[in-house]
Phi, psi and omega in degrees: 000132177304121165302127177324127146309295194213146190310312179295354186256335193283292235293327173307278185347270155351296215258006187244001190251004189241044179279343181289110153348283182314293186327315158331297201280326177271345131344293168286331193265335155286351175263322144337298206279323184308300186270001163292309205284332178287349162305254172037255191313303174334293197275347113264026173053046184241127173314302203301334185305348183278318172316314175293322179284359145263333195292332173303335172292301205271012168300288204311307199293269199311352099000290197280338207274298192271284209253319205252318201267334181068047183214185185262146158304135184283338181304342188267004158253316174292342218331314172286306175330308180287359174293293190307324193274351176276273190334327142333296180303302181326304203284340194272334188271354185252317207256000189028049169240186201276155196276307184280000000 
């Protein structure tokens, strides 16, 4: 497979690797619990509480990625992009508008 060029060529890719629902929902809810806890960690100055807030993020993703989607995360090619595209999703999945 050719490598993604540009962010506009990724955001299909990225939505074609979340097509299962669930794998969505668990996203959103690793990702949710991911900015709860980084309040948290704000609000006691406790560092590992930040530890908790990624690995609960990519715990839910790598979950949904591995048992539901059966595919590789694009964060292990992608890093960033998929940094960005979550949160994209989170946010479109929040705003209950469409992902494509």
């Amino acid at each position: 497979m050719q490598r993604i060029q540009t962010y506009k060529e990724f955001w299909p890719f990225y939505l074609g690797e979340h097509k299962n629902a669930l794998n969505r929902r668990l996203h959103f809810i690793g990702t949710s619990l991911g900015l709860a806890l980084l309040a948290l960690a704000a609000l006691e100055h406790n560092g590992w509480i930040i530890l908790a807030a990624v690995i609960s993020g990519y715990a839910f993703a790598w979950i949904g990625h591995f048992k539901i989607e059966k595919n590789r995360p694009a964060t292990f090619t992608y890093p960033l992009w998929s940094f960005i595209s979550d949160w994209r999703m989170w946010f479109l999945i929040l705003t209950r508008r469409p992902l494509a």
